[in-house]
C-alpha positions as CSV (number, residue, x, y, z in Angstrom):
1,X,-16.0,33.7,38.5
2,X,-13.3,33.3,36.0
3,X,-15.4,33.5,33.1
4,X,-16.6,37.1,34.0
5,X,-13.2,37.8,35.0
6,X,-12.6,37.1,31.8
7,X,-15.3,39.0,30.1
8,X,-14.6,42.0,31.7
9,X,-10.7,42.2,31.6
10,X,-10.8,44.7,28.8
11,X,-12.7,47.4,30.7
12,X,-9.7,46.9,33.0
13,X,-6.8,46.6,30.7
14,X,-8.1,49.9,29.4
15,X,-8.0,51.6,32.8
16,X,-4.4,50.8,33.0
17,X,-3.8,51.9,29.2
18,X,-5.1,55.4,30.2
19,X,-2.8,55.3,33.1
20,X,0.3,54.2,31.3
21,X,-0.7,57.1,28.7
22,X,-1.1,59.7,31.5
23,X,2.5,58.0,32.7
24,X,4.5,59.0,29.7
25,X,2.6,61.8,28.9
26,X,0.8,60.9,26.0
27,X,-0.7,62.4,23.5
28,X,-0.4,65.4,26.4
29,X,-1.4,66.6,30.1
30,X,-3.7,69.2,28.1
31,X,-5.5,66.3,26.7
32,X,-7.3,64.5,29.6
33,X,-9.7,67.3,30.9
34,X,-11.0,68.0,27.7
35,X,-11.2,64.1,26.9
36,X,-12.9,63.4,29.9
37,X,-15.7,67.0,29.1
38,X,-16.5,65.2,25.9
39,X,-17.4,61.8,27.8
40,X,-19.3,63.1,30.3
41,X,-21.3,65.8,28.7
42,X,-21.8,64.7,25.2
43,X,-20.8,60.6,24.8
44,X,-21.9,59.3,27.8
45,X,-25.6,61.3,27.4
46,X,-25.6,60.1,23.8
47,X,-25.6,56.6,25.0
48,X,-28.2,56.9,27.2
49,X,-30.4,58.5,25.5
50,X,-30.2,56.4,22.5
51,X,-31.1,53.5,24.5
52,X,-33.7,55.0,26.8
53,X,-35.4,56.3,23.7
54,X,-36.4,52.6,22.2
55,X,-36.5,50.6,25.2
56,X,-39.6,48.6,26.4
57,X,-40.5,50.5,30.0
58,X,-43.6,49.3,30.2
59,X,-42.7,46.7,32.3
60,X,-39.8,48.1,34.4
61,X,-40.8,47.9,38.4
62,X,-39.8,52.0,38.6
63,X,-40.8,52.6,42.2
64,X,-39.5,49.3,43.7
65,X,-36.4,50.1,41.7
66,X,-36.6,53.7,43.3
67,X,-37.2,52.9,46.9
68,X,-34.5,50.2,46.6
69,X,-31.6,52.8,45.3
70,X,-32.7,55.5,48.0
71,X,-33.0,52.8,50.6
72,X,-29.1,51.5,49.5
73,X,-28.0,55.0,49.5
74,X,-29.2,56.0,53.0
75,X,-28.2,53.1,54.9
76,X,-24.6,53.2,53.6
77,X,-24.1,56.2,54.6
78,X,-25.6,55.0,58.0
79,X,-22.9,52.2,58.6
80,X,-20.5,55.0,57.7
81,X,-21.5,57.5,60.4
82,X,-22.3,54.2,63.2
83,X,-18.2,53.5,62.9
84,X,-17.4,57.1,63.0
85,X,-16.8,57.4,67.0
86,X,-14.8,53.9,65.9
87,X,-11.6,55.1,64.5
88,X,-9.8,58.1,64.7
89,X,-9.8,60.8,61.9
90,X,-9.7,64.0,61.5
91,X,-13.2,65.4,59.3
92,X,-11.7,66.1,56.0
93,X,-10.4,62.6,55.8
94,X,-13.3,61.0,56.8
95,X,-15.7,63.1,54.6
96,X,-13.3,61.1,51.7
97,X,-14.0,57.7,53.5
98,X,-18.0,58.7,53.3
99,X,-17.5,59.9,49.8
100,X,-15.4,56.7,48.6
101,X,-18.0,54.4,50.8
102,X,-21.1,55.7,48.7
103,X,-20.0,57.5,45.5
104,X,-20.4,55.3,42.4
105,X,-18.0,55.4,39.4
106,X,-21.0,55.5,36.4
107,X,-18.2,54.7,33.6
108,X,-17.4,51.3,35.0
109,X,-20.5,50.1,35.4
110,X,-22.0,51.0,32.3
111,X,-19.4,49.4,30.2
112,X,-19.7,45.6,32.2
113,X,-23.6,46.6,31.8
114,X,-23.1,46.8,28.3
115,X,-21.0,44.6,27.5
116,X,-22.5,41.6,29.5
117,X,-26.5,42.8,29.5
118,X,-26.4,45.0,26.6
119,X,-29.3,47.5,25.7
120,X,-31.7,46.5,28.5
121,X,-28.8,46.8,31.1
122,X,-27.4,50.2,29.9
123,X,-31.3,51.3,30.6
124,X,-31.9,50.0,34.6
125,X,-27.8,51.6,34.6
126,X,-29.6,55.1,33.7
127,X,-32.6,54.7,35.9
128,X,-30.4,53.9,39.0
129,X,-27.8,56.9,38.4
130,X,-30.7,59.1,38.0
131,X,-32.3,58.3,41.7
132,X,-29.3,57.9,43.2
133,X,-27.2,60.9,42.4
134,X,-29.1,63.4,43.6
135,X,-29.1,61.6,47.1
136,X,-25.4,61.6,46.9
137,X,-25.2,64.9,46.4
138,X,-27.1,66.0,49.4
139,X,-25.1,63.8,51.5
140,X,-22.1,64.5,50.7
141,X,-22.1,67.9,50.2
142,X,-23.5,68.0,53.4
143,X,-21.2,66.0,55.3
144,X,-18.7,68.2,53.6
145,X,-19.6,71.3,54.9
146,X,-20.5,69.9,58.1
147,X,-16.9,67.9,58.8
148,X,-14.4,70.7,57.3
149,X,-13.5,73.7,56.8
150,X,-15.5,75.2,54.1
151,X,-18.0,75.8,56.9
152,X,-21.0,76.2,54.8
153,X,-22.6,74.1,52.1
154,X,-24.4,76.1,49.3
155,X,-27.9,74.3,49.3
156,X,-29.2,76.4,46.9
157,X,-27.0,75.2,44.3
158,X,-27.9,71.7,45.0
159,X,-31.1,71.5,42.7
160,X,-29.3,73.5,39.8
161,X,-26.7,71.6,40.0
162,X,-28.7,68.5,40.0
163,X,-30.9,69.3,36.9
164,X,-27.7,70.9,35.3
165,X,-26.4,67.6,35.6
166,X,-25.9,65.8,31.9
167,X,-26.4,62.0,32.9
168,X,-29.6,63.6,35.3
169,X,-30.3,65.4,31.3
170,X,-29.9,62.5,29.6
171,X,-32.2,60.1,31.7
172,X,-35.0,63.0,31.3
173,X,-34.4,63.4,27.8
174,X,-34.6,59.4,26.9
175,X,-37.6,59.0,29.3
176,X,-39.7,62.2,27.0
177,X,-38.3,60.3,23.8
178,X,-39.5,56.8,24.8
179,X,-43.1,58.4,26.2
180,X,-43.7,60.7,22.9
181,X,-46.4,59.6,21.0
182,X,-44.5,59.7,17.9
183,X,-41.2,57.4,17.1
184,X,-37.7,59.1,17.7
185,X,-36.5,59.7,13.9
186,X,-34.1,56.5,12.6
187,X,-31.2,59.4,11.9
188,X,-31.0,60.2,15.4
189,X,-31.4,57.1,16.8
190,X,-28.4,56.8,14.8
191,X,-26.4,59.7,15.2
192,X,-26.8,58.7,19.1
193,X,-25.2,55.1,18.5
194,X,-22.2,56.4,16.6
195,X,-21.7,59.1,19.4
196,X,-22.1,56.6,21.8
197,X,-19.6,54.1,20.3
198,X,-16.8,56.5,21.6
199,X,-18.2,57.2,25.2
200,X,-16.8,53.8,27.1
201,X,-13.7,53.7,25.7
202,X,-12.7,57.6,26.0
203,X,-14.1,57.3,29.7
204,X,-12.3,54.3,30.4
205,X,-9.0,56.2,29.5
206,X,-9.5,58.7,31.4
207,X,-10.4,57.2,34.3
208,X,-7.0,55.7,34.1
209,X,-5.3,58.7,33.6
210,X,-6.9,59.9,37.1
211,X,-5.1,56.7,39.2
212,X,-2.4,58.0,41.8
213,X,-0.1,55.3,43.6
214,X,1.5,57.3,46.3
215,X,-0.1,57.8,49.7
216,X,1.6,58.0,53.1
217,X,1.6,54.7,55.3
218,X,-0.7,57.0,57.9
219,X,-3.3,56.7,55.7
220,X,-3.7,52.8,54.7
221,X,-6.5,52.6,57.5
222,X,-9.0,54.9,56.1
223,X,-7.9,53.7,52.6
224,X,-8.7,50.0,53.9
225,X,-11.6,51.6,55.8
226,X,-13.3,52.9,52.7
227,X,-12.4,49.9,50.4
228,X,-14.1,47.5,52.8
229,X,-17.3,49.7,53.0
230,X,-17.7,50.2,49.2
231,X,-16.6,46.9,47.4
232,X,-17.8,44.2,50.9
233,X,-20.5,45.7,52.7
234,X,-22.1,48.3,50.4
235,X,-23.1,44.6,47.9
236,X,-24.0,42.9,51.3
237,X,-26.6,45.8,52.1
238,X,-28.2,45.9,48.9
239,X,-28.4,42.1,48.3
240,X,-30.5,42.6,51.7
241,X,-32.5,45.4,50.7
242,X,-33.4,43.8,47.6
243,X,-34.1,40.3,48.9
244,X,-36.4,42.2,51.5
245,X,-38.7,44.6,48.5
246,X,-38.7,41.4,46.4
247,X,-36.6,42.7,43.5
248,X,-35.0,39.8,41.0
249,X,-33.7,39.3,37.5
250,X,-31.6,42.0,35.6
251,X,-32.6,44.4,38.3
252,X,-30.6,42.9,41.0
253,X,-27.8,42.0,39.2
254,X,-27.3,45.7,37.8
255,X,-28.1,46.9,41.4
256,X,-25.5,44.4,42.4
257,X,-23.2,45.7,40.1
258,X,-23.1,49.4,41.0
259,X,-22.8,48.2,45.0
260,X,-19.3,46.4,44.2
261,X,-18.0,49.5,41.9
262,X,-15.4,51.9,42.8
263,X,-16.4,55.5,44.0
264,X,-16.7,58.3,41.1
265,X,-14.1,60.1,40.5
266,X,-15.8,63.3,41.1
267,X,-15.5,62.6,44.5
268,X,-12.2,64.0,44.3
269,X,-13.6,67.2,42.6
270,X,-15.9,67.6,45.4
271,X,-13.0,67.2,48.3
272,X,-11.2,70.0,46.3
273,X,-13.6,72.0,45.8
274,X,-15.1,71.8,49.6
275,X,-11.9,71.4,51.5
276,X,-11.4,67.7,52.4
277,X,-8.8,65.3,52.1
278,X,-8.1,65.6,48.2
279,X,-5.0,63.4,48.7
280,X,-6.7,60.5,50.7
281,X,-9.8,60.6,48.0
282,X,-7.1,60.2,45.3
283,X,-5.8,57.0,47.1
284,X,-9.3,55.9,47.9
285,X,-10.4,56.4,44.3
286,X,-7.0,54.1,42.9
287,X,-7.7,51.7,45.8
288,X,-10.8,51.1,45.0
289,X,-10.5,50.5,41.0
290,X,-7.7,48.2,41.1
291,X,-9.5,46.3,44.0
292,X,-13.0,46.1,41.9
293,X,-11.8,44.7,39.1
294,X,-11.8,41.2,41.7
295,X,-14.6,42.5,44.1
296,X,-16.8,43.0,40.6
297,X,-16.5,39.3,39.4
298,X,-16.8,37.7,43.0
299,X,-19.9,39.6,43.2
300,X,-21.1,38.8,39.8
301,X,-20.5,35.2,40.4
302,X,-22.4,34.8,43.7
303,X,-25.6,36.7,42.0
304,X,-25.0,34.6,39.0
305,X,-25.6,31.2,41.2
306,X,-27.9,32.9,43.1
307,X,-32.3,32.0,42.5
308,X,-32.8,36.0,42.6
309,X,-30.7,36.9,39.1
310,X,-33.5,34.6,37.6
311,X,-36.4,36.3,36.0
């Protein structure tokens, strides 16, 4: 466990450079937004395009790999609604507990993929946020509507926004490169690894900058509530759900990996936007990064000493 503690303390120490920045208001409040833009719809596409472009598919298990991400999905959100009668909680707050329970934060677990399982993990990284985030979406978006005020969720917009997406680009992009019949040009292959160099690091920042450490004592339950869900029981389920369809190898690892990450931080966009409990998802989202950077190696350590991380 310490060893990949170890190896992945710099994705951590960076998370807290971005919130010191953010702190003392360097280089600017202006600059995060448009920092985080250029990560997410030109850096973090390069990346994954680059390496979806020349990787060997031929022999990735696709639909098991599928089934197993949907199947994750869907019964986390299960165990979320089966506790619901449980506690008391107003909707908004516990859309915010489903959202930090199932939501995964993309920037952290591409950087441990890449820096622990290099090319071949940044490419099962890309396949999994492809299935998965469109599920998401429905679900939360749904739950939102449903449990709050806004009332109404605008399904329509749902496979726009979906395709509109630029990781959901990116995957289909890299996929057509990798299937072409003729090889993606050297220059671009390049272009996309210099772009891509910068995509981590500036994400890491900002996802930093986005940490808040006030929340009133009332809310330390669902806080608690959500942490347990995402970084204990969402690993336990898939562990089980992979053990079950048979998966092994670099698969379940980066499978593993994504269950013990914190939630996205566009949850809290999505509370905003929708009307939930934009505060509470703030905690939840800070929560849940500080507590990952132990939940991740814990988890990492147990699939490293376990037979199914063998190929």
């Amino acid at each position: 466990m310490f060893s990949i503690a170890l190896a992945i303390a710099p994705i951590f120490i960076l998370i807290l450079v971005g919130f010191g920045f953010r702190q003392i208001g360097f280089p600017g409040n202006g600059f995060w937004q448009p920092a985080e833009n250029l990560a997410y719809y030109i850096l973090l596409p390069a990346l994954i395009i680059g390496n979806l472009a020349i990787a060997d598919l031929s022999e990735l298990p696709v639909a098991n790999i599928a089934t197993t991400i949907v199947a994750l999905g869907c019964s986390s959100t299960l165990v979320v609604f089966a506790i619901r009668p449980l506690i008391r909680m107003n909707g908004p707050a516990f859309t915010s507990v489903l959202q930090g329970s199932i939501r995964i934060n993309a920037y952290i677990a591409f950087a441990i993929a890449k820096l622990l399982y290099g090319a071949e993990g940044i490419v099962l990284c890309a396949l999994f946020v492809a299935v998965l985030m469109p599920v998401v979406n429905v679900i939360c978006i749904g739950a939102l509507a449903y449990y709050t005020r806004s009332g109404t969720a605008n399904w329509y917009k749902i496979p726009k926004q979906i395709a509109q997406n630029p990781i959901i680009v990116a995957c289909a992009i890299g996929w057509a490169l990798n299937y072409l019949p003729i090889s993606t040009p050297e220059i671009v292959i390049q272009l996309l690894k210099i772009l891509a160099q910068a995509a981590l690091p500036l994400a890491l920042l900002c996802v930093g900058s986005g940490l808040v450490l006030s929340l009133g004592k009332d809310r330390y339950l669902a806080l608690t509530l959500a942490c347990l869900l995402k970084l204990a029981i969402m690993p336990v389920i898939a562990a089980l759900i992979m053990i079950f369809i048979g998966l092994s190898g670099l698969t379940f690892v980066i499978v593993m990996l994504f269950a013990a990450c914190p939630a996205s931080p566009a949850s809290y966009i999505l509370a905003r936007q929708l009307g939930g409990d934009e505060s509470l998802m703030a905690g939840i989202l800070t929560a849940e990064t500080l507590l990952s950077a132990l939940a991740i190696p814990i988890v990492l350590s147990w699939v490293a000493e376990s037979p199914f991380a063998i190929h």
